[in-house]
C-alpha positions as CSV (number, residue, x, y, z in Angstrom):
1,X,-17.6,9.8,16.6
2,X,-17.2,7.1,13.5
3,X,-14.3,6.6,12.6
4,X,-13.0,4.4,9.5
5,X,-10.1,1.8,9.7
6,X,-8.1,0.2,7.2
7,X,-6.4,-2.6,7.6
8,X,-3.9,-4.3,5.7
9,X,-3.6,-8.3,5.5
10,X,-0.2,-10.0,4.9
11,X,1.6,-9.4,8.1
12,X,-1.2,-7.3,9.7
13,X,-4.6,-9.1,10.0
14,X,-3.3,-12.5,9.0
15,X,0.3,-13.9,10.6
16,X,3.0,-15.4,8.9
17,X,1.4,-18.5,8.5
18,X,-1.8,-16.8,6.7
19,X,-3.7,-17.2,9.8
20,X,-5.9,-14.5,11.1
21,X,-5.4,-14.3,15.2
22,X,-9.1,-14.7,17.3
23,X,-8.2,-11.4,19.0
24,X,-7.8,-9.4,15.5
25,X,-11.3,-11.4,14.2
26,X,-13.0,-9.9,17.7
27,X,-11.2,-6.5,17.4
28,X,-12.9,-6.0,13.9
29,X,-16.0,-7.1,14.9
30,X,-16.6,-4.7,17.8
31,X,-15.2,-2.0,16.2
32,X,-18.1,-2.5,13.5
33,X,-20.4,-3.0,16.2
34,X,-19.6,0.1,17.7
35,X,-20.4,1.7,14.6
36,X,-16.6,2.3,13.1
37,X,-15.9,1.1,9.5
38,X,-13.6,-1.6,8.6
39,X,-11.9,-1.5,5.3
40,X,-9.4,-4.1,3.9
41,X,-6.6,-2.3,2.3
42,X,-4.2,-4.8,0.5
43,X,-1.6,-6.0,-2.2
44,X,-3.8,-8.9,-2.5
45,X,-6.3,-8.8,-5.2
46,X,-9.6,-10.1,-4.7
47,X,-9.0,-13.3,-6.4
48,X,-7.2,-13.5,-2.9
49,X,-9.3,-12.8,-0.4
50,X,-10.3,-16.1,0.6
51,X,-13.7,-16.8,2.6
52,X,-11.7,-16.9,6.1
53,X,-10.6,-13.6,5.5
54,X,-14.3,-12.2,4.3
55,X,-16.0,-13.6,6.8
56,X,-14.7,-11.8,9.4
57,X,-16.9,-9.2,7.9
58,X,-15.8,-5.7,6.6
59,X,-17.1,-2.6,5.1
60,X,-15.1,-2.4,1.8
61,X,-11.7,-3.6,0.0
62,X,-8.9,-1.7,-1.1
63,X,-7.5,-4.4,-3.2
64,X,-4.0,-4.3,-5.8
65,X,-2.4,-1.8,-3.7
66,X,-4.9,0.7,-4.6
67,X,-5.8,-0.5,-7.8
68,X,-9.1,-1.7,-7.0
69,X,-11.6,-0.2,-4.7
70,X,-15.3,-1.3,-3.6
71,X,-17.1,0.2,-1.2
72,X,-19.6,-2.2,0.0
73,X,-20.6,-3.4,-2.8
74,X,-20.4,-0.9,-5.4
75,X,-16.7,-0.8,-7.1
76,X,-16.1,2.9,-6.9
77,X,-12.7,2.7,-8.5
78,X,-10.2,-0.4,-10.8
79,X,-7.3,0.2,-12.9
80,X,-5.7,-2.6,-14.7
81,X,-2.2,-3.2,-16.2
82,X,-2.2,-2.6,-19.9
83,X,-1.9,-5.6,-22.1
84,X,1.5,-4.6,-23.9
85,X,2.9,-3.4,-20.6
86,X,1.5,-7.5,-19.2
87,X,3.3,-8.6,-22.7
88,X,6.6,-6.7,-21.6
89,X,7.0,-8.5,-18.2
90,X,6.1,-11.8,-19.3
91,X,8.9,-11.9,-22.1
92,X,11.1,-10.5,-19.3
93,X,10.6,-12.4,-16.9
94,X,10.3,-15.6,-18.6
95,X,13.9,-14.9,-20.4
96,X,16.0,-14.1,-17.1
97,X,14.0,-17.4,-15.8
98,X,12.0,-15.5,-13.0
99,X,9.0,-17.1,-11.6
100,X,6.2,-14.7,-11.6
101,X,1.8,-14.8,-11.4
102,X,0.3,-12.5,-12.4
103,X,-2.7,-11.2,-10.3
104,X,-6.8,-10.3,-11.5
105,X,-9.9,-10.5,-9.3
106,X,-10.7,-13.4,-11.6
107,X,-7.7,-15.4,-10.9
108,X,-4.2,-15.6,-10.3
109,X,-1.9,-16.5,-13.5
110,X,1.0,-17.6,-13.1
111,X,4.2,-18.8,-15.3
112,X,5.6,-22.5,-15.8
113,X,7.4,-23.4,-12.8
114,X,5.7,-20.3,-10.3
115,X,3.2,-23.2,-8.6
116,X,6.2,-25.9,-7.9
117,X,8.0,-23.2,-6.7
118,X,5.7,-21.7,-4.2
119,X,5.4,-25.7,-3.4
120,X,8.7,-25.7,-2.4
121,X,8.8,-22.8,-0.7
122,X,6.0,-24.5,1.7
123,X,8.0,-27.3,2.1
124,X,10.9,-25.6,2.8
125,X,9.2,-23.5,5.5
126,X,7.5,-26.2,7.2
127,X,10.3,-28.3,7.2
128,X,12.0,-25.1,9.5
129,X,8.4,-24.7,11.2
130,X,6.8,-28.3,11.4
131,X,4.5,-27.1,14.6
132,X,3.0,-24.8,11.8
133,X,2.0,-27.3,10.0
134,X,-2.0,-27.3,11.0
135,X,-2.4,-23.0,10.2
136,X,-0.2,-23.3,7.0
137,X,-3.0,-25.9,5.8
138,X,-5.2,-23.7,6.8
139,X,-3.9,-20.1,5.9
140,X,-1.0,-20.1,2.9
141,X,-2.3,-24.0,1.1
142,X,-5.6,-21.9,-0.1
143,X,-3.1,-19.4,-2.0
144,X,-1.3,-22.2,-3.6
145,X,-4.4,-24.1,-4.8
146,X,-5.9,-20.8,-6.1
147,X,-2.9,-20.6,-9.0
148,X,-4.0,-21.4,-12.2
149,X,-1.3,-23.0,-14.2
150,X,-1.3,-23.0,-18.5
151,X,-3.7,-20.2,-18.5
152,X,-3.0,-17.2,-21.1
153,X,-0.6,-14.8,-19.6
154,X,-1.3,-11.6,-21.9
155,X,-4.5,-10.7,-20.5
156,X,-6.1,-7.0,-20.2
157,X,-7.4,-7.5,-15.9
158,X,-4.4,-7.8,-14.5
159,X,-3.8,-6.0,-11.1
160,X,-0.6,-6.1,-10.2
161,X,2.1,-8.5,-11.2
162,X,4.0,-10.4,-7.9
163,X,7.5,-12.2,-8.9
164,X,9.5,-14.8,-6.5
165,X,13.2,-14.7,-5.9
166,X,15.6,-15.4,-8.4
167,X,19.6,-14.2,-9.2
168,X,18.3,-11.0,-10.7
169,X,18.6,-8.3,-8.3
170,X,15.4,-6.8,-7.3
171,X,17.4,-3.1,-8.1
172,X,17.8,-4.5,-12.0
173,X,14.5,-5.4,-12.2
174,X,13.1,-2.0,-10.8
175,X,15.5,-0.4,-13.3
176,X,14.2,-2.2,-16.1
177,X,10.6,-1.1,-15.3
178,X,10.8,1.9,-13.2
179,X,9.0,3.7,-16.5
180,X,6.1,1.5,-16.2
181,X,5.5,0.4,-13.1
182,X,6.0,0.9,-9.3
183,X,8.6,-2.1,-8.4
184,X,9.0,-2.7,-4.0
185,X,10.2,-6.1,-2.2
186,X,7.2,-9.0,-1.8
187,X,5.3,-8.5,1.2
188,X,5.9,-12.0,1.6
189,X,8.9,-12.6,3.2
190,X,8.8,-16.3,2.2
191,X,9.1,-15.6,-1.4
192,X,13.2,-15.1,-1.3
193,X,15.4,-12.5,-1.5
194,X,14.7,-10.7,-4.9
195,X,10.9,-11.0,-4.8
196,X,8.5,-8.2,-5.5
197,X,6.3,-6.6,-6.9
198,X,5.0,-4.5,-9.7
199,X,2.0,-2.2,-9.7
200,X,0.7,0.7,-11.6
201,X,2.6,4.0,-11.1
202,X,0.7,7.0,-9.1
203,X,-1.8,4.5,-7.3
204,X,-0.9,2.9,-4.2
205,X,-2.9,2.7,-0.7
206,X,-3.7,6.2,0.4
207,X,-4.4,7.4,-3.1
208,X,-7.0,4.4,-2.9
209,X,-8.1,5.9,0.6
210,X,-9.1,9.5,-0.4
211,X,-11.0,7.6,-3.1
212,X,-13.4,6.5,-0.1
213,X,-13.1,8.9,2.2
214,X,-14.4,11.4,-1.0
215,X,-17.0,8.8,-1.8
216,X,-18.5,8.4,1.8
217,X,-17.7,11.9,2.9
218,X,-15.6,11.3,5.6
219,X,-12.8,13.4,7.4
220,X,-9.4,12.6,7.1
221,X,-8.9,13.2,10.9
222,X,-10.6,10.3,11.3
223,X,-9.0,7.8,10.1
224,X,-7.1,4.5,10.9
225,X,-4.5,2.8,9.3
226,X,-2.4,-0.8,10.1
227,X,0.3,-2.5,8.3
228,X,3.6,-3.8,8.3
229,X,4.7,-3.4,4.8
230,X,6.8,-1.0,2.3
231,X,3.5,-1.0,0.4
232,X,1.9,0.2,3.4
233,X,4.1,3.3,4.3
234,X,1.9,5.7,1.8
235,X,-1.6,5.1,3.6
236,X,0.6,5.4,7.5
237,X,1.2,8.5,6.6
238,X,-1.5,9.5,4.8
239,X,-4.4,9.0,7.9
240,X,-4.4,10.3,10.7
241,X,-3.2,7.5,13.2
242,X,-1.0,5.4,11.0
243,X,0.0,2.2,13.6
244,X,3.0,-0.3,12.1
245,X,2.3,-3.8,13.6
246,X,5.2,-4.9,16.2
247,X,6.4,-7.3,13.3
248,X,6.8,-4.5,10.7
249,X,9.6,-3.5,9.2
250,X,11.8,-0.7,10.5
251,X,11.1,1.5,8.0
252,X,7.5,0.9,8.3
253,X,7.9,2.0,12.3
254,X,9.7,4.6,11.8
255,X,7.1,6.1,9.7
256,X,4.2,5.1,11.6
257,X,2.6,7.3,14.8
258,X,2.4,4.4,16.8
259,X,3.6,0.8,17.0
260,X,1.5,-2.1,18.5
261,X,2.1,-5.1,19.5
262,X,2.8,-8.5,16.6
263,X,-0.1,-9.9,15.1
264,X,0.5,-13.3,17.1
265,X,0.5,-10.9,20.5
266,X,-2.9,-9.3,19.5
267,X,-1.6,-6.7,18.2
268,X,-4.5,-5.6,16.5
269,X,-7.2,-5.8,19.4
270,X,-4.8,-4.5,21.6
271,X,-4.3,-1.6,19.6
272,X,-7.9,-0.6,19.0
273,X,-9.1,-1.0,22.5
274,X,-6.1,1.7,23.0
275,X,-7.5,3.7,21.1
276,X,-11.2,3.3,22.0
277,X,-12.5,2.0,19.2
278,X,-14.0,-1.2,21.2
């Protein structure tokens, strides 16, 4: 019987180094081969999704945490930020000094010092990490060059808003926008202590998920779901075999149905061939 997966990336598809492991690239593949569909389900807006990770080949994107779905290629379902909420977080952000980009399908925006930041970051982690060198080129330097610096930050398609570390406590910036947004740590560890992010209220993965599984008529008993994330606990426990990667976070696990293996130990493939979807 078909059954449809979705699969977030950060973490999940990709490792830590933005690389996607052979064995998850093959896992997909056969899945769709064998008739199963493959969904992306992400924080990442499209903008994001870089031709390594498309041509892998999938069936639809949730993108923005559930802000933006496209099944196929029909786009079923987008909600954007609105422009004085986008003018709120900018002012806020750029007066307690916080490095932020904001995120569209047409582009990430980001503030003054957000690219040299990121820069650093790199620099930082491949100073730690210098045998990574050849997959960060590969899988994060993409992101980086992606960034559009000097652009106009009070837009009307913004996604989702992403923010590095800083001194502000995460907890004072959730308080400060708990009424307009949905605040959780940054799926990317990398970004610092204090980084986040902050997406529209009463959307998030599994609200994105009954969107398609309305739209194609599909069961919710058969359903897949893999991540590693906080932003991923909604859609593990909204399908019906939610799996946290080996690498996710305990919270993530404890809410999952099953844990796999890392992404680096094939966690993925290993995981669907367990479950017979090879």
């Amino acid at each position: 019987m078909k059954k449809i997966i979705f699969m977030d990336i950060d973490g999940t598809l990709v490792n830590d180094n933005g690389i996607i492991p052979e064995s998850a690239k093959l896992a997909v593949r056969e899945a769709r081969k064998n008739g199963h569909l493959v969904f992306i389900c992400t924080g990442r807006s499209k903008a994001e999704l870089f031709s390594d990770i498309l041509e892998v080949g999938f069936d639809g994107i949730i993108g923005a945490a559930g802000g933006y779905v496209e099944v196929g290629s029909e786009v079923i379902f987008h909600e954007v930020v609105k422009k004085e909420a986008v003018q709120q977080v900018v002012s806020y952000f750029d007066q307690h000094k916080i490095d932020f980009y904001l995120e569209s399908n047409g582009g990430l925006f980001a503030s003054k010092n957000c690219k040299k930041h990121i820069g650093r970051i790199i620099d930082k982690w491949l100073t730690e990490k210098p045998e990574a060198k050849e997959e960060v080129e590969k899988g994060i330097k993409p992101f980086l060059d992606t960034i559009i610096e000097d652009g106009d930050l009070i837009r009307d398609d913004i996604n989702k808003i992403s923010f590095l570390g800083s001194d502000v406590p995460i907890e004072t910036i959730r308080a400060e926008f708990e009424s307009a947004f949905t605040v959780i740590p940054s799926t990317v560890p990398i970004f610092g202590e204090n980084s986040g992010e902050l997406s529209l209220p009463g959307i998030h993965k599994a609200t994105a998920i009954e969107k398609v599984l309305e739209y194609l008529k599909i069961d919710r008993a058969d359903t897949f779901g893999y991540g590693d994330g906080l932003n991923d606990l909604e859609m593990l426990k909204f399908v019906q075999h939610g799996i946290a990667m080996g690498n996710a976070k305990e919270a993530v696990k404890k809410a999952a149905d099953d844990i796999t293996d890392t992404h680096d130990d094939d966690g993925i493939y290993n995981s669907f061939k367990k479950y017979r979807l090879l």
